[in-house]
C-alpha positions in Angstrom: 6.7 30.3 -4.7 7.1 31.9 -1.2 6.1 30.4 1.5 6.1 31.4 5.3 8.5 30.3 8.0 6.3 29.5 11.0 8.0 28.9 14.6 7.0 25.7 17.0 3.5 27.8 18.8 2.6 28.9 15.4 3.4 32.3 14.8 5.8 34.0 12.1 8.4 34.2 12.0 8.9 37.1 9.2 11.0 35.2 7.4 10.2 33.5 4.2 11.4 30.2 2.0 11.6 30.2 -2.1 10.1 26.8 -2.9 11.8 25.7 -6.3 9.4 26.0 -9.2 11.0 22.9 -11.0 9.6 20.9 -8.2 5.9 22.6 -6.8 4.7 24.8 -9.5 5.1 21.6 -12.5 1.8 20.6 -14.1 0.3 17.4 -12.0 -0.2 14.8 -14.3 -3.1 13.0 -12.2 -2.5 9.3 -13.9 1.1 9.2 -12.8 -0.3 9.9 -9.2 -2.9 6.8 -9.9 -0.3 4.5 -11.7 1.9 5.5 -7.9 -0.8 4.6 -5.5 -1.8 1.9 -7.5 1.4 0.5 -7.4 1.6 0.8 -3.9 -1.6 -0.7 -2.9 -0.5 -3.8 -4.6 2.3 -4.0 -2.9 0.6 -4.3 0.8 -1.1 -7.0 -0.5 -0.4 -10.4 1.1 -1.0 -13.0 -1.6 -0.5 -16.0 1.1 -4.0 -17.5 0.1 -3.1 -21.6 -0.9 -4.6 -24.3 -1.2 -3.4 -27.9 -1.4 -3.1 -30.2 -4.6 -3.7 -33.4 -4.7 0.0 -34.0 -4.0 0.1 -32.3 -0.7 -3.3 -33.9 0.4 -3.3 -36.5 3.5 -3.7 -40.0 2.0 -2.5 -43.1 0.7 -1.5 -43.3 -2.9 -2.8 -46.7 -3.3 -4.4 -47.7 -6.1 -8.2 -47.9 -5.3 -8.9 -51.5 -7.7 -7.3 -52.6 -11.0 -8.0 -50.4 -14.2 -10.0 -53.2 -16.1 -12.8 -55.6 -15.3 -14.6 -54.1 -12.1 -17.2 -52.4 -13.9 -16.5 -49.1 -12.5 -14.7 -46.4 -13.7 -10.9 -46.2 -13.7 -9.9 -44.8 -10.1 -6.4 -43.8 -9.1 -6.0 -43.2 -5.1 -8.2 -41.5 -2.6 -6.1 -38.0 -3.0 -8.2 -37.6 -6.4 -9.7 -34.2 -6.5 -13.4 -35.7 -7.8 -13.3 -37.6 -3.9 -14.1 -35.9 -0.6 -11.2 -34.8 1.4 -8.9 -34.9 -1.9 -7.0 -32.3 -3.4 -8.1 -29.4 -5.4 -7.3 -28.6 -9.1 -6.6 -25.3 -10.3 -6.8 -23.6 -6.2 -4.5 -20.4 -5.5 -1.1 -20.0 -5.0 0.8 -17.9 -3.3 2.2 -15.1 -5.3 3.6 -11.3 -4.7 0.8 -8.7 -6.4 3.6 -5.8 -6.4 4.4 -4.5 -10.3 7.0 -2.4 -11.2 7.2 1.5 -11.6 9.9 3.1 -13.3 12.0 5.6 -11.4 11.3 8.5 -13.2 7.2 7.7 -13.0 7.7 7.6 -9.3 9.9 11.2 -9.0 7.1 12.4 -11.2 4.1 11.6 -8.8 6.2 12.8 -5.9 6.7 16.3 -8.2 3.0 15.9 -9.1 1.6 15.5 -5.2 3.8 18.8 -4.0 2.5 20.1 -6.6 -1.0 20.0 -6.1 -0.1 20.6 -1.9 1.6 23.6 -3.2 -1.5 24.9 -5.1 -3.8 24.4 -2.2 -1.0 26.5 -0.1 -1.0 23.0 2.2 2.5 23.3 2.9 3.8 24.8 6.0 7.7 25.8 6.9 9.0 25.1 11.0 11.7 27.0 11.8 12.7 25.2 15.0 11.4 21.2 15.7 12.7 20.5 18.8 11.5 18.6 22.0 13.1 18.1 25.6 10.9 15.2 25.9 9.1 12.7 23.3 5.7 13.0 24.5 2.4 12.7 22.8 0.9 16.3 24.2 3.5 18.1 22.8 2.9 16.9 19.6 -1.2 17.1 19.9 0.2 20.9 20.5 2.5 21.5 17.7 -0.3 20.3 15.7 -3.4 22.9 17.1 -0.7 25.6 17.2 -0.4 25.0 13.5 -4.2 24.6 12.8 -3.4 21.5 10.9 -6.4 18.8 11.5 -6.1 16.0 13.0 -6.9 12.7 10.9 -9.2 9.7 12.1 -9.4 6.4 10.9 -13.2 6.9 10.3 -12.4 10.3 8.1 -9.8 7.6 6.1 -12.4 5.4 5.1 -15.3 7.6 4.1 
């Protein structure tokens, strides 16, 4: 696949880049792609939610009154789950959400994605990427120039 080689304003360059076909012209395979994001949406996730148990709970581990005799039911100390204020029982614990992905399922999103950028001819070749100053405006610039749009968090969650 050819593909244009486009200067810093925007404009040709007349020269053009072979794109290997072993890489952008493969078949997608679209559940790879889900099993990739999938894989790294879990990963962002936090998992810090806890709780405490009645071992970590504020309290005295007294015994409340003797096992036998009171009339009452058998009570052990105040940190008792079935009491106000005492610990809870099966509550969340903090653990990672992030599975594993082999390798070569990963390379084959990434071959998958290019792939389907190269078939909507959304890639684009700069010859020269080079500023004398890092500054946001050029940037905005570079981007118009190339008529790429711009993204927005409210386009990202639509």
């Amino acid at each position: 696949m050819q593909v244009d080689v486009l200067n810093i304003k925007g404009a040709k360059t007349g020269r053009t880049l072979e794109l290997p076909a072993d890489i952008f012209e493969v078949e997608p395979n679209d559940h790879v792609i889900y099993l990739a994001v999938k894989q790294y949406l879990a990963a962002q996730r936090q998992g810090t939610h806890k709780v405490k148990t009645r071992m970590e709970v504020k309290g005295s581990s007294k015994k409340l009154h003797k096992q036998k005799g009171t009339g009452g039911s058998r009570k052990g100390n105040i940190r008792n789950p079935l009491y106000k204020g005492g610990g809870t029982i099966f509550g969340p614990k903090p653990h990672s959400w992030d599975f594993k992905l082999n390798r070569k399922v990963k390379d084959l999103a990434k071959i998958s994605a290019l792939s389907y950028k190269a078939k909507d001819n959304a890639i684009t070749v700069l010859e020269d990427f080079n500023f004398e100053a890092p500054k946001t405006k050029n940037y905005v610039d570079l981007i118009k120039n190339l008529n790429i749009p711009p993204a927005t968090p409210a386009e990202d969650k639509e």
